[in-house]
N, C-alpha and C positions, 0 to 999 in steps of 0.2 A: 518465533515458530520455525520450526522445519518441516520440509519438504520432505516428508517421511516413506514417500511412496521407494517401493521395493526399484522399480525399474525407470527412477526418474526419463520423462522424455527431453530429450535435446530442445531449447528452446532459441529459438533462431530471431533477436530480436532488430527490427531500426524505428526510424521515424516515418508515423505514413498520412497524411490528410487526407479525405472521402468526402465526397460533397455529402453534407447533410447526418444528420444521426446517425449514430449505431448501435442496436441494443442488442446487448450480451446477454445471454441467460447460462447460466452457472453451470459447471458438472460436481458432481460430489466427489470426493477425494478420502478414503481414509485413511486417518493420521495412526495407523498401527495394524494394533493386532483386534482379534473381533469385538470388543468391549470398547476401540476406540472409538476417541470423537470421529466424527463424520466433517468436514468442513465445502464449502459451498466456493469453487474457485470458477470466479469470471476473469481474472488475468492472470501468466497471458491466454492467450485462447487463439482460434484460427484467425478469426474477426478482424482481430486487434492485439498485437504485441505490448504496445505502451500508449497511455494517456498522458500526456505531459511526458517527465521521470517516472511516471508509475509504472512498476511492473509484475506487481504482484498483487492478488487484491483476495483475500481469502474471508469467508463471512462464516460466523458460527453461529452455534445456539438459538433459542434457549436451549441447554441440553446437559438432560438429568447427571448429574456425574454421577449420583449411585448408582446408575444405569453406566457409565459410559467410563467411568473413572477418570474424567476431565482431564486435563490440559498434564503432559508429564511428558515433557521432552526433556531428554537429557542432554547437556551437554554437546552443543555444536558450532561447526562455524559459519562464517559469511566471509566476503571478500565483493570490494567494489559497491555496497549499494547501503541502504540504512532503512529499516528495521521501525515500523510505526505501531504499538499496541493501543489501541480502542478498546473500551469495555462497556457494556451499557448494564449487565447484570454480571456478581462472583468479583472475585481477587485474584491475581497471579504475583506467585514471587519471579522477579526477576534476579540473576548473576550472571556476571558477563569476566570476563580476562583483563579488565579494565578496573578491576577493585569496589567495580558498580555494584550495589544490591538495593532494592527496594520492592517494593508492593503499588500493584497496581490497580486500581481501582474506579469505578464508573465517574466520568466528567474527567480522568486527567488521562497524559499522554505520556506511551515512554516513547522516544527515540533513542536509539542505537545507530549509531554508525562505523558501521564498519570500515570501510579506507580501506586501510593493508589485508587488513585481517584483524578479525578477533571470534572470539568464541563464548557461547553462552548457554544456561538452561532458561526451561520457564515452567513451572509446575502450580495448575492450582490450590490456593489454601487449603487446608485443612476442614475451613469453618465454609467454604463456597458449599451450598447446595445445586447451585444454577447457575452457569457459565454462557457468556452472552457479547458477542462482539465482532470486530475484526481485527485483522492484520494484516499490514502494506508494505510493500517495500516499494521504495524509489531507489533506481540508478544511479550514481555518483559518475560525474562528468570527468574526462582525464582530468584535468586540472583539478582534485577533489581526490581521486578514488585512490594514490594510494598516499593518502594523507593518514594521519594519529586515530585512532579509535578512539569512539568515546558514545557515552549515553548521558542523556537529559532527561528532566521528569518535569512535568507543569500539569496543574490543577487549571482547568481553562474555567474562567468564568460564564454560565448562559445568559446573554443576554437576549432582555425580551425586545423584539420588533412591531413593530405594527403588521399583523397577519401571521408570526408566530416567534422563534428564538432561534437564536444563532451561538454555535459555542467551536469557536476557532481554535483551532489545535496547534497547528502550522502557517503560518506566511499570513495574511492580512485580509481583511474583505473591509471597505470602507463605508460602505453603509448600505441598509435594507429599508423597503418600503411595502408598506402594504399594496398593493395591485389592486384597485378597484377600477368599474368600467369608466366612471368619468372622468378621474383628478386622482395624480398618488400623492399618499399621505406623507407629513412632514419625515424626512432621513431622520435615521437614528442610527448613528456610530455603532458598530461593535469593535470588540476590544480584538490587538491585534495582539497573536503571537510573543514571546520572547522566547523562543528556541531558535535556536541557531542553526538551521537546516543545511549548511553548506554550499547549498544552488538555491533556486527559488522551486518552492514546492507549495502548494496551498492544501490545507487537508482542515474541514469544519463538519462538525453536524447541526444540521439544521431537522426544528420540530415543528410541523405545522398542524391547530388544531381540525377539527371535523371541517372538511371544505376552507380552509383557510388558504388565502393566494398571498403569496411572497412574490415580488418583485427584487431580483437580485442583482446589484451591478459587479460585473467580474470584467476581470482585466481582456481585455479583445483580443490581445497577442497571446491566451493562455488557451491550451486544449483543456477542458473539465469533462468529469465523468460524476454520474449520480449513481449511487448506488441506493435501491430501499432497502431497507431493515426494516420498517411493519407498514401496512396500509398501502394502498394506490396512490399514485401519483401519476399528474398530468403534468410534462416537461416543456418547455418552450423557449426560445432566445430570441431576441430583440435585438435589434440589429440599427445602430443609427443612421441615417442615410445624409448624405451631405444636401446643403441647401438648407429651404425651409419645409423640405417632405419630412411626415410623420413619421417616426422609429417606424421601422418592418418589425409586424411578429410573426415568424413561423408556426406551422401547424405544429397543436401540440404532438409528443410523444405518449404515450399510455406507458406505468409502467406499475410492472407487479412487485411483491414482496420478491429481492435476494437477486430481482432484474439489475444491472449495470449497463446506463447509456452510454456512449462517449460523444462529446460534444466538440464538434471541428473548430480553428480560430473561426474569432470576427463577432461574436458575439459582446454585446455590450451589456445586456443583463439575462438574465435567466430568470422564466415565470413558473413558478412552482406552488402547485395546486392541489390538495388531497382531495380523496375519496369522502366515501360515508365514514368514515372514521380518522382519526389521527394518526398520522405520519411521522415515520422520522427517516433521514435521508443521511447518508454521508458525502459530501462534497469533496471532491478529490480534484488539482489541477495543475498548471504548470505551464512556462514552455515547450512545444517540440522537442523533444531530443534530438539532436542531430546528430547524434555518436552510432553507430553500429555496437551490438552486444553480442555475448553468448550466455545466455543463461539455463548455468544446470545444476542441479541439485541445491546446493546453497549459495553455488560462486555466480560471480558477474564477472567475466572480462570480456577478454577482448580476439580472444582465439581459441580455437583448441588448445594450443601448445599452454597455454596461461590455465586453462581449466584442468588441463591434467597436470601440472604441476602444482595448484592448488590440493587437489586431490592426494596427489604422492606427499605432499608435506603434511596436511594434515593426517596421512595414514601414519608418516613417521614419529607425527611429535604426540600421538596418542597411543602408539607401538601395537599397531591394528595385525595381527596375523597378515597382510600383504603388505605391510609397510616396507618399502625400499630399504636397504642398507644405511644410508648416510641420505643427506637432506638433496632435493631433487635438483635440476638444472632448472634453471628458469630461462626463458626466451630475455634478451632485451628490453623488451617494453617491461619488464617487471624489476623494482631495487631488488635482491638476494636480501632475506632476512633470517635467520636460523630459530627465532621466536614468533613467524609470526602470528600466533594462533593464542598465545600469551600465558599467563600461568595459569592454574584453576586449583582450589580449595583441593584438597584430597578426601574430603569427608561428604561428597557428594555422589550418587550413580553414575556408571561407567557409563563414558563419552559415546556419543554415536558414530560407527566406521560409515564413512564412506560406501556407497552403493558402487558394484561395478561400472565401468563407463560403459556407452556400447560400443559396439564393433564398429560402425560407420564413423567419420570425422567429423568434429562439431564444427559448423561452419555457420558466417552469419549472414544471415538474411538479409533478403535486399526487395524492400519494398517501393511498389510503384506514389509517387508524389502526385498529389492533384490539387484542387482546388475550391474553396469553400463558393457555395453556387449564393 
């Protein structure tokens, strides 16, 4: 997906810890012109820049495409960070500058990763009535970002838990238990990932039925953010205490449909609880970023000077009405590539230019570090 807004804002990203939750609640964003989708973005936001690598968290649907003319991005790029498609309802076709194509569909995962650069559309089928999901992006760490493009596809299997199902997209969750008040029920494995995510990222959805409590062990060292997609939810983290003292559990969180918590290190499992009705949740998580970013419009780096040389090369190598003469100067921190945006089929809709930058310098953000209480 892209970030199709007329006058992208400058996004000024680091790494920040806050004592205690944070819940985001979403703004609408739309993806065009007036028949377009609508999509619901909690990252980044003022709140919170990144959860883990995540930096981007967009939530759609249900949403009529006769009404809206569903998902029809043409043609664009990324730089620096990779590209997560969820569907719970509809199909999208994917093609990328990588020779990638395929169909995406409810229960599997595309990853795209960008690295240098690459460039992609993503349009829904034909045969979609109802378009239902999200799309994420996580950050690619220097050591990663300006690595080979490439995209993966995996069918994640659900598996079922004691208190409700787990179906792992990305990175690993080693086992779930039902949450009762007196004794939790025997672990049951879920299945880990086999995509090859470049850093460590964790990305699952979890279904819990009418009032069903999930007891979830997640890695301590990892920030996680929950997002709903239908029903209430009650949030909470457990925390192990050294000695023979009982796990701490924190008071829950409340949280509504299209809400995004984030959740600070140090937790050892997460209690997740629905409402009067059935729940499904996206599990997003990760370590800390410790890198400084700039992110704007589809790029991720590391300065100004990297974003608008981003900018000037994809105007060139799509021959945008402002595209520069010859291919742009890049700062040192970036290899010179004169491809790197990669080929693309010719028998598809014209590429999207580039939005102007604005007048002020992108510069990055520097958040304050604290500490999990």
């Amino acid at each position: 997906m892209s970030t199709t807004e007329k006058n992208p804002q400058e996004v000024r990203c680091a790494a920040a810890e806050h004592v205690g939750p944070t819940v985001i609640t979403p703004r609408e964003v739309p993806l065009g012109g007036p028949r377009a989708m609508t999509v619901r973005r909690t990252l980044p936001h003022r709140e919170r820049s990144l959860i883990g690598p995540w930096c981007f968290v967009d939530h759609f649907g249900p949403d009529d495409v006769a009404a809206s003319g569903g998902m029809a991005v043409p043609r664009h790029p990324h730089t620096g960070l990779a590209t997560v498609t969820l569907l719970f309802e509809g199909r999208i076709e994917h093609r990328d500058s990588t020779d990638f194509a395929n169909t995406v569909r409810p229960g599997e995962v595309n990853l795209m990763i960008a690295g240098r650069g690459v460039s992609h559309s993503e349009f829904s089928t034909a045969d979609t009535r109802t378009l239902h999901g999200v799309q994420l992006w996580y950050a690619l760490p220097e050591s990663e970002r300006h690595g080979d493009p490439g995209s993966q596809h995996h069918v994640a299997p659900l598996v079922e838990v004691p208190g409700g199902a787990v179906r792992t997209y990305l990175g690993e969750l080693a086992e779930a238990t039902a949450a009762g008040d007196a004794a939790d029920a025997v672990a049951t494995g879920t299945a880990p990932s086999p995509i090859d995510t470049r850093t460590t990222a964790l990305a699952a959805e979890v279904l819990l039925p009418t009032a069903g409590r999930l007891l979830l062990p997640v890695d301590p060292t990892f920030e996680h953010g929950v997002l709903v997609d239908a029903g209430t939810v009650h949030v909470a983290t457990r925390t192990e205490t050294t000695g023979d003292g009982a796990p701490r559990e924190d008071e829950p969180v409340d949280l509504q449909p299209d809400d995004l918590v984030h959740l600070p290190v140090g937790a050892s499992h997460l209690v997740l609880e629905a409402g009067a009705e059935p729940a499904r949740l996206i599990l997003i998580g990760g370590p800390p970023f410790e890198e400084e970013i700039v992110m704007w419009w589809n790029f991720v780096g590391r300065s100004h000077e990297e974003i608008a040389a981003f900018r000037e090369q994809w105007q060139h190598e799509i021959a945008a009405d402002d595209a520069p003469s010859g291919p742009p100067a890049f700062p040192a921190t970036v290899p010179p590539r004169s491809d790197r945006f990669g080929p693309f089929p010719s028998d598809t809709p014209a590429p999207l230019p580039a939005p102007a930058l604005p007048h002020a310098r992108l510069r990055p953000r520097r958040q304050p570090r604290g500490s999990r209480s």
